[in-house]
C-alpha positions as CSV (number, residue, x, y, z in Angstrom):
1,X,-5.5,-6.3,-0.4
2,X,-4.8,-5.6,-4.5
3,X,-6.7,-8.5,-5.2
4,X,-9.8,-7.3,-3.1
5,X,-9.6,-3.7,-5.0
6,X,-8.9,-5.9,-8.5
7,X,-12.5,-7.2,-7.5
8,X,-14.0,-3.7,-6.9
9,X,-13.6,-3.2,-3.1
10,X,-13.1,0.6,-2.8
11,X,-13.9,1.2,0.5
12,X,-11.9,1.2,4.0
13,X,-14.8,-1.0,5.7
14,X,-15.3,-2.8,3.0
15,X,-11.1,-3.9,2.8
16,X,-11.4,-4.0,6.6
17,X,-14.5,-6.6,6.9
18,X,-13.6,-8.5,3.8
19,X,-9.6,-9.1,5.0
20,X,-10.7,-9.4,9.0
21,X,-7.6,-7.2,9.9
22,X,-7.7,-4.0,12.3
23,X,-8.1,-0.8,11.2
24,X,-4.4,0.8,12.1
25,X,-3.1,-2.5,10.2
26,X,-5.2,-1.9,7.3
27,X,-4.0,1.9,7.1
28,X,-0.6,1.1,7.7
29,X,-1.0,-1.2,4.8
30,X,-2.6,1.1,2.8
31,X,-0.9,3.6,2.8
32,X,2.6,2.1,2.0
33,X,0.5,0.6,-1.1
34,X,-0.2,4.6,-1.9
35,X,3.4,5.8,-1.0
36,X,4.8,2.7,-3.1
37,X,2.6,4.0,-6.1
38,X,0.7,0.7,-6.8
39,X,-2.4,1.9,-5.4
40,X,-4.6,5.4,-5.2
41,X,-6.3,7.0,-2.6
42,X,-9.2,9.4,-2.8
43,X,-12.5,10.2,-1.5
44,X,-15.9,9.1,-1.2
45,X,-19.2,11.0,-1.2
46,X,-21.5,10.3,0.8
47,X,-25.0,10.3,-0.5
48,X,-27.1,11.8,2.4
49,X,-30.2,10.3,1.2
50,X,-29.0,6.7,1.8
């Protein structure tokens, strides 16, 4: 998962179709990376014309 942010991935589909893992996994993953400090969460906008 780092190295997939290291490349630029930022968002949750993105880590969840390029790592192939389910979604509860992936947020159970992610969010010990948040609570263990070595990663950041935050929001997207959305741009409502795409």
């Amino acid at each position: 998962m780092l190295r997939e942010a290291f490349y630029g991935i930022r968002r949750f589909d993105a880590f969840q179709e390029s790592l192939g893992i389910a979604r509860n996994t992936l947020n159970d993953r992610l969010r010990r990376l948040v609570d263990e400090g070595r990663a950041s969460a935050g929001t997207v906008e959305v741009d409502a014309r795409a």
